[in-house]
N, C-alpha and C positions, 0 to 999 in steps of 0.2 A: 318513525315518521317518514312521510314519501320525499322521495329524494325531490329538488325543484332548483331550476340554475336560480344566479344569485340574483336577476334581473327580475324575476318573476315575483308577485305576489299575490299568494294564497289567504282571502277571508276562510277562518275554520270558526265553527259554529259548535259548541258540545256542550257535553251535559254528564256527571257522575253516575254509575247504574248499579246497583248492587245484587248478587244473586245471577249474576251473566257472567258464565266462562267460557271466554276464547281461545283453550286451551293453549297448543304453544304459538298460536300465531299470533305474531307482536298484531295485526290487522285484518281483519275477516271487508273486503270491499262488497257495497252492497250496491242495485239499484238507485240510480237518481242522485249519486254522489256521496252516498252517506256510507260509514263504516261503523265497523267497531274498532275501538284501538283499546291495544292493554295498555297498562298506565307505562307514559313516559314521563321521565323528569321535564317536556315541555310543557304537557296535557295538567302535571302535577302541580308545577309553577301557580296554574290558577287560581291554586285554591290561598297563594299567598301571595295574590294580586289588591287584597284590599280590600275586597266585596265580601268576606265573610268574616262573624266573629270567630274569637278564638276557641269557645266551646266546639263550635259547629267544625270549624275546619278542623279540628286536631281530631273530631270523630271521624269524618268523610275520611282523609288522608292515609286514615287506620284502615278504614273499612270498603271502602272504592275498591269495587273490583274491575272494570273498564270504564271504557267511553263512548257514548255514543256521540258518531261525530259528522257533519256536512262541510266538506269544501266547497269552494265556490270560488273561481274567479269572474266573474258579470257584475260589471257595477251595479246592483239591487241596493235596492235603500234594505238600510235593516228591518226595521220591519217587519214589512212581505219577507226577509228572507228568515228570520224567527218562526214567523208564522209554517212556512214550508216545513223549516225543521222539526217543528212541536207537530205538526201530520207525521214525517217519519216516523217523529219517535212513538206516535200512536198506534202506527202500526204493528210494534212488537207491543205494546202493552195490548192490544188486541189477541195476539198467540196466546200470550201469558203475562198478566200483570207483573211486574218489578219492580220494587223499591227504586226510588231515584234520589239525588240531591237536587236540589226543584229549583238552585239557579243555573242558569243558561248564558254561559261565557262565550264572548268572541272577541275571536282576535288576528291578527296577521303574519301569516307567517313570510319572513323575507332572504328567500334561499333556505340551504337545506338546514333542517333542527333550531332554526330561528322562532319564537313565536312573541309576539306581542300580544298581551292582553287588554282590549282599554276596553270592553264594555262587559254588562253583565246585567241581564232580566233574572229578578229574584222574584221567583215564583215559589207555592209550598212545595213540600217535597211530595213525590207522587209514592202512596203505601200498597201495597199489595196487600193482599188477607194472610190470615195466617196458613191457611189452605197453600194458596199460591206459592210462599217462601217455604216450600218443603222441599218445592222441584228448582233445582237448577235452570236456569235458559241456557240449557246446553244443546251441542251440535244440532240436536235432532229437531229441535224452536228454532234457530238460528235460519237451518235451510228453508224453511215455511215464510224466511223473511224478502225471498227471492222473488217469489211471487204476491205476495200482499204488499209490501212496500209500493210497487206502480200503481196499484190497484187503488189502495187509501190514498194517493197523491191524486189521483186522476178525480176519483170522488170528489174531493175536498177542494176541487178545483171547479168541477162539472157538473158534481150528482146535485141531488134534490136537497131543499132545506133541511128536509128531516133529517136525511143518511148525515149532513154536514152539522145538523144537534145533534143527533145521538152519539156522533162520535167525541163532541165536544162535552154532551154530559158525562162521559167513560171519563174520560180527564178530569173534571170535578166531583167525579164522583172518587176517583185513585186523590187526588188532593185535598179533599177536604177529612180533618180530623172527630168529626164525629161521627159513628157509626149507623146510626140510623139515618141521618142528611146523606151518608155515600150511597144507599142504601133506596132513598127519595130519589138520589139523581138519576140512579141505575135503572131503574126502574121507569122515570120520565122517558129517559133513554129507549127501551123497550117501547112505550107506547108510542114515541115521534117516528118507530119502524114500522108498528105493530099496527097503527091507526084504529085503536079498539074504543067500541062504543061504552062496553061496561065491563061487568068482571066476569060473565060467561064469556063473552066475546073472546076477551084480553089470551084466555083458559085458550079456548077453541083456537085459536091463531099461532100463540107461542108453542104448541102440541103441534099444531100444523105445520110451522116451520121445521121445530126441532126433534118432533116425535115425543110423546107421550113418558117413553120408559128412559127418556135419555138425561143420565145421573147429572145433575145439577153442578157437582163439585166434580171436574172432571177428571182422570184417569191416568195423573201425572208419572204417580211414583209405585203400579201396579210391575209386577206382583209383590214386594217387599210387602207395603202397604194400601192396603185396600182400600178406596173412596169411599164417604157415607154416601149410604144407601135412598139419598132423599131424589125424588127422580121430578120432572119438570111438571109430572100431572100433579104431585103431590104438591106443588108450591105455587103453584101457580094462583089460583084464587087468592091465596096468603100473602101473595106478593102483591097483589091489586090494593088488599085490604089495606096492609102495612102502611101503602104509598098513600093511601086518602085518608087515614088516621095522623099521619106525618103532616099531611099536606092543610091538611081544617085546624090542625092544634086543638086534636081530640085527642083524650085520654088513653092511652094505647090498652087498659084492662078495660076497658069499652068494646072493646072487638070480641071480646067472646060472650056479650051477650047481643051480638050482632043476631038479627033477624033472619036473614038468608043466608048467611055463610061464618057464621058463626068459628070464633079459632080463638084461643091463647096465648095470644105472643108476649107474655110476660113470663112463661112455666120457663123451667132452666130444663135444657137440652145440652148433650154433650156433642162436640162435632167429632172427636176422637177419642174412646174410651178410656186413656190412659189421661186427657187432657179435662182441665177445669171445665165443668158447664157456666153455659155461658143463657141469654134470656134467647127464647125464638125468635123475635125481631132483629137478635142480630146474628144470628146465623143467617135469616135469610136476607137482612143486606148485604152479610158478603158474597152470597150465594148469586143473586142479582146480578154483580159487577160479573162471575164468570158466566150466568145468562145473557149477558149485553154483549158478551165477548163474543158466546157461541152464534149467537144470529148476526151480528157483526161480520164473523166467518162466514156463514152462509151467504147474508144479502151482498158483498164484498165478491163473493166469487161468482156471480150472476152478470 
């Protein structure tokens, strides 16, 4: 923890993040205040501050692998200053989705390795796909946080309604536990970028951003293991349909005797040939959450 005389106090603002290795540095400093920290017995304390049951805590405890974290000294109401932090941390789930422990402790720290904990936003826990938990948030994500982190702050401060939903459906779409709802949200998400009138449009736009051939599930953990082969042209109408079958609370074997664009999103598809199949509906909700990422990246670095 950063060293601070005894007179000084530090609001820290954090969160558990699972699947993020900061190798041996006890603290990776980022942008705008925020770090990673690896677990300290201060950061740790949190989790037996009172705000978690006992199931939950004794699994986090186990399984926390760092921190993500915002100092602060400026009197800010909590709040707005929650709010800032949940943009940081949106910023890496933009690189690449992470499992999270979904409440949000603050507390004060007074002088050095002191922390007090007196509040805590219990929010769900934010899930990655299974895609996503394959790759580490190692070095190579970390330093991509250098330059997005200002970026997503400035946005979220400045940009347009849209840029400021679609980054907030990517968070309801990583926190909510149904896969098809994450799946609606990703997707909403896409069109508040995407401003598409129908499902050619939606086709024609997302292809326009991201290009046509560019793999869906992207390129984490090549060459060990190759990414499926489903590419942005290929899913793209499917993801339209998916989201207006979700969205009317129609029948989801209704879509393949769709008139214009006819599809299956009930046949079992495998994402990994070694791995259970799973229905095409939810391959391509997960699929969605890393498309929101990738035009995310795009519109973000404009």
């Amino acid at each position: 923890m950063e060293q601070i005389s005894s007179s000084q106090s530090i609001r820290w603002t954090f969160i558990g993040l699972l699947g993020v290795g900061v190798g041996s540095d006890p603290e990776i400093a980022l942008p705008g205040g925020f770090h990673l920290s690896a677990k300290t017995p201060q950061l740790c304390a949190a989790l037996d501050a009172g705000f978690l049951g006992n199931i939950q805590k004794t699994w986090w405890a186990k399984n926390i692998d760092c921190f993500f974290c915002m100092r602060s000294s400026d009197p800010h109401l909590l709040i707005p200053e929650v709010d800032r932090f949940q943009n940081g941390l949106m910023a890496l789930q933009i690189i690449k989705p992470v499992s999270t422990l979904g409440t949000i402790f603050q507390g004060t720290a007074y002088g050095a390795n002191s922390l007090v904990i007196h509040s805590a936003e219990q929010r769900p826990d934010m899930s990655a796909g299974d895609w996503a938990q394959m790759r580490r948030f190692d070095g190579k994500l970390i330093a991509q946080l250098f330059d997005l982190v200002p970026k997503v702050l400035v946005r979220m401060e400045k940009g347009s309604a849209e840029e400021k939903n679609a980054v907030n459906l990517l968070q309801l779409s990583l926190e909510h536990l149904h896969p098809l709802i994450k799946g609606l949200f990703a997707v909403m998400g896409l069109e508040a970028l995407l401003n598409s009138k129908d499902r050619n449009d939606f086709k024609r736009k997302l292809c326009g951003c991201l290009g046509g051939s560019t793999l869906v599930f992207p390129d984490w953990n090549s060459p060990g293991i190759a990414p499926p082969k489903y590419t942005v042209a290929d899913v793209a109408i499917h993801l339209y349909t998916l989201r207006s079958k979700i969205a009317h609370g129609v029948d989801l074997r209704k879509a393949a005797q769709d008139k214009n664009a006819p599809v299956d999103l009930t046949k079992r598809v495998g994402l990994m040939e070694q791995w259970e199949s799973l229905p095409y509906a939810s391959l391509l909700s997960e699929a969605a959450i890393y498309i929101l990422c990738l035009v995310l990246q795009k519109e973000l670095a404009l």
